[in-house]
MDTraj code that builds the backbone (N, CA, C; nanometers):
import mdtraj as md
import numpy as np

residues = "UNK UNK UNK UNK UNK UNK UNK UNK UNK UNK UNK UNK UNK UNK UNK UNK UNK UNK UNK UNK UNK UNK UNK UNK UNK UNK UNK UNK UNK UNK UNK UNK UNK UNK UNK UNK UNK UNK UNK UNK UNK UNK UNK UNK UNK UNK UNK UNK UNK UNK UNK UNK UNK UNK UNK UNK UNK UNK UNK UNK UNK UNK UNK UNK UNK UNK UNK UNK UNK UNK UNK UNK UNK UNK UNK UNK UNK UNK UNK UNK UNK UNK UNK UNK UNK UNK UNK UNK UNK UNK UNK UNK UNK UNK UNK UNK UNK UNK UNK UNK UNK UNK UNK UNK UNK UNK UNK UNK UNK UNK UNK UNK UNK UNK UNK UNK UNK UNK UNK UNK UNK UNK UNK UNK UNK UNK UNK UNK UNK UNK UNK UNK UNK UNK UNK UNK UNK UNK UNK UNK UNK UNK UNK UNK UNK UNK UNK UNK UNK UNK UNK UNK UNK UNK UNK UNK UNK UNK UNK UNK UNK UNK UNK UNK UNK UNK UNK UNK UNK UNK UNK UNK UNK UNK UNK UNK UNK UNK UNK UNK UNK UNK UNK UNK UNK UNK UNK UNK UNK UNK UNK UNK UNK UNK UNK UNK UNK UNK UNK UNK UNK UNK UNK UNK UNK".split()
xyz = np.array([
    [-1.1772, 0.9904, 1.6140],
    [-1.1676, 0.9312, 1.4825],
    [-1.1297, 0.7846, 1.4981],
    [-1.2202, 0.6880, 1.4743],
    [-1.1995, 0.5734, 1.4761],
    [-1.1755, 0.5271, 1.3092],
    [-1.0096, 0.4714, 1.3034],
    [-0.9559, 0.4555, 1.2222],
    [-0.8744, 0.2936, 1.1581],
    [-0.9698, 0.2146, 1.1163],
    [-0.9585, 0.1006, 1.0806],
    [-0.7789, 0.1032, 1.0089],
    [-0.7138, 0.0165, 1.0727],
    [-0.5453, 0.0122, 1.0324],
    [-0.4931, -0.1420, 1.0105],
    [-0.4077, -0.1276, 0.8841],
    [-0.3363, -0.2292, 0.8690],
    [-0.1920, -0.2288, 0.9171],
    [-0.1221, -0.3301, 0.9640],
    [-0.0308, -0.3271, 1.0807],
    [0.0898, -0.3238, 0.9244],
    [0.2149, -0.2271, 0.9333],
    [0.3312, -0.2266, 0.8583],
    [0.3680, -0.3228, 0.9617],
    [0.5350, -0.3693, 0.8178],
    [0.6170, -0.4752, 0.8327],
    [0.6974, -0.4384, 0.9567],
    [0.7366, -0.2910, 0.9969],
    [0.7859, -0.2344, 1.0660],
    [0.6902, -0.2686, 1.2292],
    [0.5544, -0.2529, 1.2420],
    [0.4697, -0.2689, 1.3459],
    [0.5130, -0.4499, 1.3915],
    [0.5745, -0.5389, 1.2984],
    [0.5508, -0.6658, 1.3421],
    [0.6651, -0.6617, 1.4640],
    [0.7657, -0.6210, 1.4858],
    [0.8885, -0.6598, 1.5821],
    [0.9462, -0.7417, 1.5496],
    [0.9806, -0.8443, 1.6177],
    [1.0378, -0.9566, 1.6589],
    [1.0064, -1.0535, 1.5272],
    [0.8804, -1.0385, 1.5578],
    [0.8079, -1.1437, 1.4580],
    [0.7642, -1.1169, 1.2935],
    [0.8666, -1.0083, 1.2556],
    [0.8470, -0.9642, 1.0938],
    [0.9404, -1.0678, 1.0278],
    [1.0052, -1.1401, 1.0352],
    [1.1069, -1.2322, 0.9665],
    [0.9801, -1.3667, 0.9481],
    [0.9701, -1.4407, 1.0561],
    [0.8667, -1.5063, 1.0388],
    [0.7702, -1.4729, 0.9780],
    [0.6909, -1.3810, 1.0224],
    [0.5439, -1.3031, 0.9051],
    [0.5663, -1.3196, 0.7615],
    [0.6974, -1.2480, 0.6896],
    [0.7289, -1.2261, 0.5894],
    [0.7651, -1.3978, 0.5136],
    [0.8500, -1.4621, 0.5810],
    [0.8827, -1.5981, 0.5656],
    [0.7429, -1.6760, 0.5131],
    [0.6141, -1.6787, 0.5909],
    [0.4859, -1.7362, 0.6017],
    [0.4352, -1.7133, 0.4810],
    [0.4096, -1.5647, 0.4613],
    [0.3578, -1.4598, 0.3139],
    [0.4474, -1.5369, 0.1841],
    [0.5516, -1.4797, 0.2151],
    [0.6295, -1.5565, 0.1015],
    [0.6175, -1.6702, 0.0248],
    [0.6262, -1.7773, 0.1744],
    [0.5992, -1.8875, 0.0830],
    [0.4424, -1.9339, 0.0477],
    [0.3239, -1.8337, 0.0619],
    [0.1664, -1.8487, -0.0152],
    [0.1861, -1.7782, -0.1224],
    [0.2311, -1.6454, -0.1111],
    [0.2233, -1.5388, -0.2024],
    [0.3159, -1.4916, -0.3137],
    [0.4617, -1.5497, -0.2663],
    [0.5707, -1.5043, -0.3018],
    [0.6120, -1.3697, -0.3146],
    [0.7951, -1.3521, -0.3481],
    [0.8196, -1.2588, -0.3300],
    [0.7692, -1.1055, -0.3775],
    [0.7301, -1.0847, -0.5387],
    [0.6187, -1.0200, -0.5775],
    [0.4605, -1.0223, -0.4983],
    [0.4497, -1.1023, -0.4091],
    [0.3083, -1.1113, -0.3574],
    [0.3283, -1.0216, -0.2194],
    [0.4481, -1.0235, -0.1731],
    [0.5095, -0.9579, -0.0331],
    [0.5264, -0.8073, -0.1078],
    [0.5882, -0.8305, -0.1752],
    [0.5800, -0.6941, -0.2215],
    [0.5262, -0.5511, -0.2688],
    [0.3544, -0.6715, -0.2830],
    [0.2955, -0.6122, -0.3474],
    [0.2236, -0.5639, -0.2340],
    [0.2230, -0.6001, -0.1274],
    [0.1174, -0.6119, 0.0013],
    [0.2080, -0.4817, 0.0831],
    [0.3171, -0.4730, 0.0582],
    [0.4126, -0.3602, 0.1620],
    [0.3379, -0.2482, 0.0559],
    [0.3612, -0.2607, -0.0566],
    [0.2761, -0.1755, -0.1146],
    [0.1782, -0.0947, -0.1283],
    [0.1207, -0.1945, -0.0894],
    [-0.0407, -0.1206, -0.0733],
    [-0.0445, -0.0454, 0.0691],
    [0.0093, -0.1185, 0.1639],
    [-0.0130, -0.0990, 0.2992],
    [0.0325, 0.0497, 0.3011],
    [0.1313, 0.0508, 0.2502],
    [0.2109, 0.1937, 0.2696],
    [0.1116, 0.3005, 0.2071],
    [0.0569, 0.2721, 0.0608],
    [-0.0753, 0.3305, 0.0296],
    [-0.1884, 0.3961, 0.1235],
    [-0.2052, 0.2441, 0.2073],
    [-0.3209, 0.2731, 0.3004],
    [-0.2563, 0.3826, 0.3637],
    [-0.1524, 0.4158, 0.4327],
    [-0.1446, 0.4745, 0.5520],
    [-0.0872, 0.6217, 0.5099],
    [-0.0672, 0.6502, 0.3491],
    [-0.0612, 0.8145, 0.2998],
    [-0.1955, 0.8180, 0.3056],
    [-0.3085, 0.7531, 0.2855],
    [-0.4398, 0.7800, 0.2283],
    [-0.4379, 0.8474, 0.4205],
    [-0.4215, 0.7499, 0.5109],
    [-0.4839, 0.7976, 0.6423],
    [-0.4586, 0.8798, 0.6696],
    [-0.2856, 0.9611, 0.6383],
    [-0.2504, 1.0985, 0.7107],
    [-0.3020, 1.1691, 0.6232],
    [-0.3128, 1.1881, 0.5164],
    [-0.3645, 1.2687, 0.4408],
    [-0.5571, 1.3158, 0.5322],
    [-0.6012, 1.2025, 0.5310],
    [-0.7259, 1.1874, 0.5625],
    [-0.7439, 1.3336, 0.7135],
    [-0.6428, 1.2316, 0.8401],
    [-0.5982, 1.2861, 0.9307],
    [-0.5683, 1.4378, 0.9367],
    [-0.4429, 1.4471, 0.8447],
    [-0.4267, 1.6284, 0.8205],
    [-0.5464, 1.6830, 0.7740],
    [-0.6239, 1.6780, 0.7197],
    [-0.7373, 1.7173, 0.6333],
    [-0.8635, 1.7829, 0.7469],
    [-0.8273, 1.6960, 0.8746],
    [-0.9364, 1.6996, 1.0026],
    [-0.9098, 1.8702, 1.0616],
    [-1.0149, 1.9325, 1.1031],
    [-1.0070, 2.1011, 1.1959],
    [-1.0129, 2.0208, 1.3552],
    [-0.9038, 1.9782, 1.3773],
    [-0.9286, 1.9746, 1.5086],
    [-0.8675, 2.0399, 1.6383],
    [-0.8981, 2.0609, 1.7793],
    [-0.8341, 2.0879, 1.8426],
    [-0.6790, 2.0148, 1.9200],
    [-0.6520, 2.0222, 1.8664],
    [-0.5593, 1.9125, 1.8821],
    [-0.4988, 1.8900, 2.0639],
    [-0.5132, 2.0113, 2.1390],
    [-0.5058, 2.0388, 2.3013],
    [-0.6366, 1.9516, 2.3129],
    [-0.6872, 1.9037, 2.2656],
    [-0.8357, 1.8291, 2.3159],
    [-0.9144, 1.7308, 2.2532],
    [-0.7709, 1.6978, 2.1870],
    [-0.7426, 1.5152, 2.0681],
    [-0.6666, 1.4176, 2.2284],
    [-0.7225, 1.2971, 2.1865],
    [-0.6556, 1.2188, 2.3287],
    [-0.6167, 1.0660, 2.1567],
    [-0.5288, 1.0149, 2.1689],
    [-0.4283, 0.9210, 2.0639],
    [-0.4549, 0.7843, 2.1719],
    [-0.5936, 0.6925, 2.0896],
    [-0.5292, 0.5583, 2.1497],
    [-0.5502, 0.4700, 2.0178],
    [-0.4397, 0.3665, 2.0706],
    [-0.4033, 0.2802, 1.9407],
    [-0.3634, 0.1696, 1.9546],
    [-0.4084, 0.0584, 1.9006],
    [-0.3986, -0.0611, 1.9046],
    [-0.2794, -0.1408, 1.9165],
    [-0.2299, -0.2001, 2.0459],
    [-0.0523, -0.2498, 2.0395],
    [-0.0017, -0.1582, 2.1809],
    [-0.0803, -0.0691, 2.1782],
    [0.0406, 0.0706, 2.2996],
    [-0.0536, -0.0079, 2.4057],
    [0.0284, -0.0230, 2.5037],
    [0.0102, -0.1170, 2.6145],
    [-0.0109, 0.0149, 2.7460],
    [-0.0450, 0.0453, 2.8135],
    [-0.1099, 0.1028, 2.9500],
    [-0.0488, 0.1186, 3.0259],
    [0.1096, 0.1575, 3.0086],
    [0.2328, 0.1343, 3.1142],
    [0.2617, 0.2597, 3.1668],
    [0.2508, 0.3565, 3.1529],
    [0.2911, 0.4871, 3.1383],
    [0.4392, 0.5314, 3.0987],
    [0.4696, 0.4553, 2.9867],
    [0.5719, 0.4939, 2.8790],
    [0.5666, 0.5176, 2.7581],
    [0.4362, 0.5444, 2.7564],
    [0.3698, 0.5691, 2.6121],
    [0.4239, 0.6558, 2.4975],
    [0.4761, 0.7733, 2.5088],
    [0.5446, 0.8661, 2.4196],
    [0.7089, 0.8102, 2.3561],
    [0.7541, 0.7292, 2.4757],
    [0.8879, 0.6826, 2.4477],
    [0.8689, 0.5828, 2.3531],
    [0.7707, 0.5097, 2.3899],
    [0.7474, 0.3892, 2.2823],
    [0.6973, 0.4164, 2.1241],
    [0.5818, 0.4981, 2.1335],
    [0.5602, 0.5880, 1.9924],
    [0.7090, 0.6217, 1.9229],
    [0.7743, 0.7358, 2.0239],
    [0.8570, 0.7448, 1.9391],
    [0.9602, 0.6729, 1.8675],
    [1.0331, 0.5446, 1.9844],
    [1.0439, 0.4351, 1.9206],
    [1.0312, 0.3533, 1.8219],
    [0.9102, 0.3338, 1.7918],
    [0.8363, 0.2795, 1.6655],
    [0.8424, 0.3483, 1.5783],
    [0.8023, 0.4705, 1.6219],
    [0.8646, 0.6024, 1.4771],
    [0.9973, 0.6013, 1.3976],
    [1.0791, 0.6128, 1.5194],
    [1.2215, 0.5713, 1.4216],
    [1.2422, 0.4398, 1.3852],
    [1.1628, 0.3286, 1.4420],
    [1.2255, 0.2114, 1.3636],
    [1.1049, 0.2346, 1.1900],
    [1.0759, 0.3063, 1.1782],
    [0.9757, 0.3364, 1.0678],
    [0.8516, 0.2648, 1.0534],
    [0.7478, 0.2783, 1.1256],
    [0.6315, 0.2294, 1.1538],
    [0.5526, 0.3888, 1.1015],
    [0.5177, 0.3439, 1.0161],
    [0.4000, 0.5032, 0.9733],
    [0.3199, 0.5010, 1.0595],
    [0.2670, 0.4391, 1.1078],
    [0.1017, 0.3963, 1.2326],
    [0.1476, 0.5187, 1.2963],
    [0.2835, 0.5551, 1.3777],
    [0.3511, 0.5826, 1.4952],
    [0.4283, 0.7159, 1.4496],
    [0.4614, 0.7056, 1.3491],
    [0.5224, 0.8311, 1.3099],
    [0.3998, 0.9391, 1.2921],
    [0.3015, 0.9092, 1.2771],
    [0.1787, 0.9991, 1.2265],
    [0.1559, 1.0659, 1.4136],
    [0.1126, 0.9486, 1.4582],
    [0.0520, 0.9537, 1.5865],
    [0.2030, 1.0558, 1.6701],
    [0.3083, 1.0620, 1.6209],
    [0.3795, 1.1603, 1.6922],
    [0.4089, 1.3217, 1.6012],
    [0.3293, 1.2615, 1.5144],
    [0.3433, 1.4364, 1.4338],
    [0.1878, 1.4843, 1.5030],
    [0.0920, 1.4301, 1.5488],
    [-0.0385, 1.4709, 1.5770],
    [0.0464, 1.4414, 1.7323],
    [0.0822, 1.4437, 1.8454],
    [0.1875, 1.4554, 1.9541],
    [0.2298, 1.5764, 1.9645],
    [0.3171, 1.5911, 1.8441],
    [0.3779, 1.7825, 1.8072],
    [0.2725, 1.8665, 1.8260],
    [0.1503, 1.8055, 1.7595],
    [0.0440, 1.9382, 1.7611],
    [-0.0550, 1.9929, 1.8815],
    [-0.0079, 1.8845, 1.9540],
    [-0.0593, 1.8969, 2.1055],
    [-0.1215, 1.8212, 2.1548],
    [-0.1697, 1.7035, 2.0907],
    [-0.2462, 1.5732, 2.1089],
    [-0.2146, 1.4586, 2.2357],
    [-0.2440, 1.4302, 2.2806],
    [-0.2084, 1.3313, 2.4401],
    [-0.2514, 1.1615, 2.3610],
    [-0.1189, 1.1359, 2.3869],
    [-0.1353, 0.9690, 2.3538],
    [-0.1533, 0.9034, 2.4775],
    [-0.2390, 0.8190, 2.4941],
    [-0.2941, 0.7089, 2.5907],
    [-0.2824, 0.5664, 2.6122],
    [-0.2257, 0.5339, 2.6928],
    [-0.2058, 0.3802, 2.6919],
    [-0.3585, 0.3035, 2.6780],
    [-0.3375, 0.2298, 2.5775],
    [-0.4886, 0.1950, 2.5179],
    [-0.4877, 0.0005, 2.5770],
    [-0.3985, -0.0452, 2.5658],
    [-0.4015, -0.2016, 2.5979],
    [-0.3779, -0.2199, 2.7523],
    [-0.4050, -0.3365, 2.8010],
    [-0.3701, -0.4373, 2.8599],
    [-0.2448, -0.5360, 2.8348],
    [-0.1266, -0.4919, 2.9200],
    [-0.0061, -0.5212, 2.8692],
    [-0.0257, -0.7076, 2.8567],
    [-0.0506, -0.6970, 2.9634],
    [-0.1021, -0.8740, 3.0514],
    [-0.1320, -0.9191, 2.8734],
    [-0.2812, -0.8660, 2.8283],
    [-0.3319, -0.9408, 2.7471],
    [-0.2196, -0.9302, 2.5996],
    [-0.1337, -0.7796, 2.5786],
    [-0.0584, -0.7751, 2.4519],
    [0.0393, -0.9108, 2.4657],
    [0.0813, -0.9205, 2.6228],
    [0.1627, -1.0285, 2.6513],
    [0.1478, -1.2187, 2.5439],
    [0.0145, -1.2198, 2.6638],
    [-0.0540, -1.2875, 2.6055],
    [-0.0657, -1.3427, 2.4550],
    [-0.1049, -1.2517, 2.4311],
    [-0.1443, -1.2593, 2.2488],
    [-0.0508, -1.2879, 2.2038],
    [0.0894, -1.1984, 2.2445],
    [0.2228, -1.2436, 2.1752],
    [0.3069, -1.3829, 2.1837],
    [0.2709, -1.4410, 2.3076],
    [0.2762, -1.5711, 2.2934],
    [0.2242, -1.6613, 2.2305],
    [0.0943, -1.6239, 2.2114],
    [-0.0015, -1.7269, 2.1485],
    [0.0674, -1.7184, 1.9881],
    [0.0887, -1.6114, 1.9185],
    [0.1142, -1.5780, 1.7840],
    [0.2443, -1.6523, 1.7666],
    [0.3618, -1.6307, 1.8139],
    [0.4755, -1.7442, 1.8162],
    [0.4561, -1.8033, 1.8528],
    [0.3392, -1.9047, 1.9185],
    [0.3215, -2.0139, 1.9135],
    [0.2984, -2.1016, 1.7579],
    [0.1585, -2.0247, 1.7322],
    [0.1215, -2.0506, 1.6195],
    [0.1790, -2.0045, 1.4988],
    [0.3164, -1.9402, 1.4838],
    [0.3667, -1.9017, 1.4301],
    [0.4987, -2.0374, 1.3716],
    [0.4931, -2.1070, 1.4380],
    [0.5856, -2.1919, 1.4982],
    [0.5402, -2.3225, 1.4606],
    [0.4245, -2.3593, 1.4660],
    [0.3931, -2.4818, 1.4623],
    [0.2827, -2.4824, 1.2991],
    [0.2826, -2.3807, 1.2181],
    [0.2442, -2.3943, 1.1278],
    [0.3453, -2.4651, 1.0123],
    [0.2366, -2.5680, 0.9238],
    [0.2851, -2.6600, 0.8779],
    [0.3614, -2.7745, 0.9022],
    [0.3283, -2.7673, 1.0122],
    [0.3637, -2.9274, 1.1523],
    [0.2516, -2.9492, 1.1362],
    [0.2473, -3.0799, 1.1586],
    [0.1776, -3.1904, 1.2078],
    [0.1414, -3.1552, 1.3594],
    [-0.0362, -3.1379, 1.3733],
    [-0.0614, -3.1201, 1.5495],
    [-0.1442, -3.2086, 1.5618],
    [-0.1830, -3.2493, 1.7165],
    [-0.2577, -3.3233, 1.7491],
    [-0.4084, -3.2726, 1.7457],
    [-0.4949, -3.3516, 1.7147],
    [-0.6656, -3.3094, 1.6941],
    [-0.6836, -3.2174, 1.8001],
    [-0.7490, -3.0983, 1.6994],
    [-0.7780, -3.0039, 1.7631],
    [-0.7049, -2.9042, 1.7973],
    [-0.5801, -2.9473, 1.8190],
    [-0.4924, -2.8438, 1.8664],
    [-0.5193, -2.7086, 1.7746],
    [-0.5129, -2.6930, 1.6688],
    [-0.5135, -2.5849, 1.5894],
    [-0.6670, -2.4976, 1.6163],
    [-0.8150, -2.5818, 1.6271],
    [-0.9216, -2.5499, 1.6316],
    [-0.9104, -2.4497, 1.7855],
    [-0.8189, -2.4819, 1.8862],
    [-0.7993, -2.4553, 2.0482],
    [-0.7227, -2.3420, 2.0269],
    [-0.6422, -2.3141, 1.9214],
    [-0.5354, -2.2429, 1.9248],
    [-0.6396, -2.0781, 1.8560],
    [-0.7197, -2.0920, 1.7897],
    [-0.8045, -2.0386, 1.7238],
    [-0.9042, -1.9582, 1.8129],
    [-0.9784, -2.0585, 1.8786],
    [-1.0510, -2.0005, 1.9909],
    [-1.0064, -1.9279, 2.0920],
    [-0.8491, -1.9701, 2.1403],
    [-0.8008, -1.8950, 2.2337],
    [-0.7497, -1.7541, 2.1603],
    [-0.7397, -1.7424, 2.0567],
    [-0.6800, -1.5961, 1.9859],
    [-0.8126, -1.4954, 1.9904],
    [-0.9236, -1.5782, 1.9901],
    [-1.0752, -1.5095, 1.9485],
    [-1.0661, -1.4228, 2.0752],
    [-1.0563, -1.5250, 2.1660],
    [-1.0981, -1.4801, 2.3404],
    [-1.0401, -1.3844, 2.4032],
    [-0.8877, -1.3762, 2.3361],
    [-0.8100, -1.3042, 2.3600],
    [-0.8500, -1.1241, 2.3089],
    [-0.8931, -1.1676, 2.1715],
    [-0.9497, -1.0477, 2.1051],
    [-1.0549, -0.9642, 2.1440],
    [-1.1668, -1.0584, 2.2057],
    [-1.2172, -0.9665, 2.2600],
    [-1.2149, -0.8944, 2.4142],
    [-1.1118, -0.9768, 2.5064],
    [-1.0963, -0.9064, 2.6264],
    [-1.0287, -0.7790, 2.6138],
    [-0.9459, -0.7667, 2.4400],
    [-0.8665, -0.7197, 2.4210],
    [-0.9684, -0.5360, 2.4263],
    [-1.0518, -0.5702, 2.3095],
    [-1.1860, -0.4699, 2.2711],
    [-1.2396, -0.4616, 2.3697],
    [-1.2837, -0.5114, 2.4653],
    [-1.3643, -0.4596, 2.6455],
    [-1.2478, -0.4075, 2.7083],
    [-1.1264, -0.3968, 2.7167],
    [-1.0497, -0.3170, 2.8015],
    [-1.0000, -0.1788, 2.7103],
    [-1.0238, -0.1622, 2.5955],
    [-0.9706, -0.0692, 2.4864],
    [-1.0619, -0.0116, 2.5442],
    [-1.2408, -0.0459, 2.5184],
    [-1.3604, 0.0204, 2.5595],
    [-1.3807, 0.1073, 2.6393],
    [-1.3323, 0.0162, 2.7351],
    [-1.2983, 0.0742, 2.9486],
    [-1.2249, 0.2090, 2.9578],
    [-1.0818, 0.1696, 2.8481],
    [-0.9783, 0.2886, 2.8950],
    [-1.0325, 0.4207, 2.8284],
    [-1.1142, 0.4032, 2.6805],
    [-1.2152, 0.5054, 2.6206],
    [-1.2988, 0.5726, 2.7372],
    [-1.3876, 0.4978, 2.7506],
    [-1.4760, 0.5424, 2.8838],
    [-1.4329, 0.5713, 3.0451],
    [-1.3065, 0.5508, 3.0375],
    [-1.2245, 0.6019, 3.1370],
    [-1.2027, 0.7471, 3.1648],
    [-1.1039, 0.7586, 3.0750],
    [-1.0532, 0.8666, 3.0221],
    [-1.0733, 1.0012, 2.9292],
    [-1.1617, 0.9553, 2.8841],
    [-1.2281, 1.0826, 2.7520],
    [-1.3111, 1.1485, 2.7687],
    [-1.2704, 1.2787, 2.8076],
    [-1.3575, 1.3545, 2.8678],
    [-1.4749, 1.4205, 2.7985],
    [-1.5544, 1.4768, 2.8723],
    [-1.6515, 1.5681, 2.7355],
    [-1.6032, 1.6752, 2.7293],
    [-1.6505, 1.7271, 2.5708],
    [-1.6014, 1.8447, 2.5052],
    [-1.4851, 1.7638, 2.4460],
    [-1.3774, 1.6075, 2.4390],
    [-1.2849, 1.5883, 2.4083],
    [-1.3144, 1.4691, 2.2632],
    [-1.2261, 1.5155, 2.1898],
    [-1.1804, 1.4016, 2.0347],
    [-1.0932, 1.2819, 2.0971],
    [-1.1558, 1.1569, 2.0836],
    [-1.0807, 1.0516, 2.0485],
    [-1.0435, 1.0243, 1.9398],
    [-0.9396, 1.0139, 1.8915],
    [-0.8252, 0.9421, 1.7971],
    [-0.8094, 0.7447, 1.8036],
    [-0.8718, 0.7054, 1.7467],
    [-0.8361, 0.5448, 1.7484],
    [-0.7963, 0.4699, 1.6601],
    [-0.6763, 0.4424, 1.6467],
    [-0.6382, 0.3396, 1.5426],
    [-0.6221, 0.2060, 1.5805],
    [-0.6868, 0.1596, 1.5171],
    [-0.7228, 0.0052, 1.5358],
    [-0.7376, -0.1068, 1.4198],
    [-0.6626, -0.2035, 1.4451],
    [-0.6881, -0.3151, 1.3213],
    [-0.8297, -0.3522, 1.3110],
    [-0.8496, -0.4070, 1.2253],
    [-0.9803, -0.4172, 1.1209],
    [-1.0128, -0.5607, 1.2004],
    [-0.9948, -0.6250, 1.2759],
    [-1.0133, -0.7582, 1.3127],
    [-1.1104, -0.7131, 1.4598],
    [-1.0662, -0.6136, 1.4858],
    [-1.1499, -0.5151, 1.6733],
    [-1.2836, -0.4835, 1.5768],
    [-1.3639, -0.5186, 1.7219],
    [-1.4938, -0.4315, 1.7401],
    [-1.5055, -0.3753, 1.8833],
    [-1.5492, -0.2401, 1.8877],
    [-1.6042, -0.2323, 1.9674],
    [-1.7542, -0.1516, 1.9840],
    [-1.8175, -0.2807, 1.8663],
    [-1.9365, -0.2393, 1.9008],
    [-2.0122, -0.2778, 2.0083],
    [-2.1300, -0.1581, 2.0245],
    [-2.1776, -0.2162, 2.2221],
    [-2.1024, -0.2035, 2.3190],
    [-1.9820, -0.1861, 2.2911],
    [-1.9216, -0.1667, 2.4039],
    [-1.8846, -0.0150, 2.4523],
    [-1.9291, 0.0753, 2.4127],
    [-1.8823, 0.1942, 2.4292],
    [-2.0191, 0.2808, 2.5027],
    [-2.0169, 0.3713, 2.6188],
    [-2.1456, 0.4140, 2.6794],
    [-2.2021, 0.4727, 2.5638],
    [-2.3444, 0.5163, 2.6036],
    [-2.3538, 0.5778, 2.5257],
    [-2.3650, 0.7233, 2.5176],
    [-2.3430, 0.7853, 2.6194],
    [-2.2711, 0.9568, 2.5791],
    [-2.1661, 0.9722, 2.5054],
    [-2.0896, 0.8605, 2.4347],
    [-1.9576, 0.8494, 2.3704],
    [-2.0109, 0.8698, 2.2216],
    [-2.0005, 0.9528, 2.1646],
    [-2.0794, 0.9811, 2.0280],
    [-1.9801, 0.9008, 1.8962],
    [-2.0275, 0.8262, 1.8398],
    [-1.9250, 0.7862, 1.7399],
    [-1.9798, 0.7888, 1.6102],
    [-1.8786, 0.9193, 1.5318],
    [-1.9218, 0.9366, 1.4080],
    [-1.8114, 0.9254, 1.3189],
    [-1.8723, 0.9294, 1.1871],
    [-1.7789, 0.8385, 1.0815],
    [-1.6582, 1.0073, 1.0202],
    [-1.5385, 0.9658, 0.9694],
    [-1.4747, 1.0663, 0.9429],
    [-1.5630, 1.0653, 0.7801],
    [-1.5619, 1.2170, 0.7650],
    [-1.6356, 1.2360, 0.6266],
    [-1.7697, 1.3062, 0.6347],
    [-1.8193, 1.2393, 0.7455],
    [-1.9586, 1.3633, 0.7628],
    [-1.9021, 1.4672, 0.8462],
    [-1.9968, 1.5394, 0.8275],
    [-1.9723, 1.6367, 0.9560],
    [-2.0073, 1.6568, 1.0581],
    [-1.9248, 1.6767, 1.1294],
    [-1.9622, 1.6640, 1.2603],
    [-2.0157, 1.7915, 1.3405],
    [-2.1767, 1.7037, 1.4665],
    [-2.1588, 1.8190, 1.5265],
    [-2.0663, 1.9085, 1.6265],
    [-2.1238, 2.0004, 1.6766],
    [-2.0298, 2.0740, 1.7563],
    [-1.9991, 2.0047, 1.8456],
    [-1.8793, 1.9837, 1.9649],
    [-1.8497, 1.9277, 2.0208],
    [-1.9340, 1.9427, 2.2245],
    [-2.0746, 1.8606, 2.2013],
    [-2.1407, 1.9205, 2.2795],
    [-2.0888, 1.7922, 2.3817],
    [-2.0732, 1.6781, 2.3577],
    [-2.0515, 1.5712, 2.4320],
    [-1.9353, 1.5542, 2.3466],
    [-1.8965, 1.4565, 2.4709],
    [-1.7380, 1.3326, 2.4090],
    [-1.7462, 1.3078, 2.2770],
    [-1.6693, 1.3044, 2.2089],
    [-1.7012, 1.2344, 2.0367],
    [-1.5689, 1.1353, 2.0238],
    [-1.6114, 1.0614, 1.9533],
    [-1.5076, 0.9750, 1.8670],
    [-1.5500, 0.9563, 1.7418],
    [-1.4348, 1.0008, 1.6772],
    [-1.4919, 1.0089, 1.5287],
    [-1.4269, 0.8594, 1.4388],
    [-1.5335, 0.8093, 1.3417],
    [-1.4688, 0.6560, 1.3143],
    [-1.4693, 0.6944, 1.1640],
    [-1.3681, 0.6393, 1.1226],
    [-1.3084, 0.6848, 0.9700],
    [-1.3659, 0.5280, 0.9307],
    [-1.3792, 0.5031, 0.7716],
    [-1.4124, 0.3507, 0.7505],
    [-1.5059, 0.2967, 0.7333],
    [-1.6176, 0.3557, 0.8028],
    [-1.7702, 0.3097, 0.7614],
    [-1.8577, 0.3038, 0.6707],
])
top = md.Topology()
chain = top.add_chain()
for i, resn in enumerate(residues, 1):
    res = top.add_residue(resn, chain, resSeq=i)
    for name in ("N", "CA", "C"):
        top.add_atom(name, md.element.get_by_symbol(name[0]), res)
traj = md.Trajectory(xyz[None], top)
């Protein structure tokens, strides 16, 4: 199930004071508010969506956008769960049911990215030198997609046939083309066939 996700205030870390600070002052405080709002919306609509699925859950594999490839993966879910991240709390109630979560990133590149974002987190509404901002842009792009060719990799790594992928992923990833093609990817809502090859099912389309 490939599952287009918007990141909670809870998913930001470090960097939710700033985020919220940024929002605020375009949107204001009713405009922040209104956006935790919805988000939280989005993500009853997904478990709902999620519970709703017949799956085997001994033969569901959980990768998700942010979980880095370390092999501490369950500690960190749960982590995020109690700091109240719905993304993570879901992904460990589908955990309970027998589901295997997978380190889906490239820590190197989450690294990465996270620098670049307090960078630019930082220097918005400063004064930069030409270009700087246009450089700062391109390097986030580049970043994004090494990000989607190694998500791809660890898919086609790991996912066996006869097995359900689970993917939650922000709306900014593609990975189109990038996935073999014995990797079947169908939308949540139709039905699916029997599980003759690998499937990943994509919610969103």
């Amino acid at each position: 199930m490939w599952i287009p996700i918007i990141h909670t205030e809870a998913d930001l870390g470090s960097m939710k004071a700033s985020v919220r600070r940024l929002y605020v002052r375009r949107a204001g405080e009713r405009g922040w508010d209104r956006r935790v709002k919805a988000v939280e919306d989005i993500w009853r609509t997904i478990r709902a969506q999620v519970q709703a699925l017949k799956l085997d859950y001994s033969r569901v594999r959980l990768y998700q956008d942010g979980l880095p490839n370390c092999g501490h993966e369950p500690e960190i879910v749960k982590g995020l769960a109690q700091s109240g991240s719905q993304n993570h709390q879901l992904l460990q109630e589908l955990m309970e049911k027998g589901a295997t979560v997978m380190g889906t990133e490239s820590p190197e590149l989450l690294l990465e990215e996270y620098q670049l974002a307090r960078k630019t987190l930082g220097t918005l509404g400063a004064s930069q030198p030409d270009g700087q901002e246009r450089l700062q842009r391109e390097r986030s792009l580049l970043i994004l997609e090494k990000r989607d060719r190694y998500i791809a990799e660890r898919i086609s790594q790991t996912l066996k046939p006869g097995e359900t992928g689970v993917l939650f992923l922000g709306m900014l990833h593609s990975l189109d083309g990038l996935l073999p093609q014995e990797v079947e990817v169908t939308c949540l809502g139709q039905i699916p066939r029997p599980p003759q090859r690998t499937r990943v099912v994509r919610s969103g389309c």
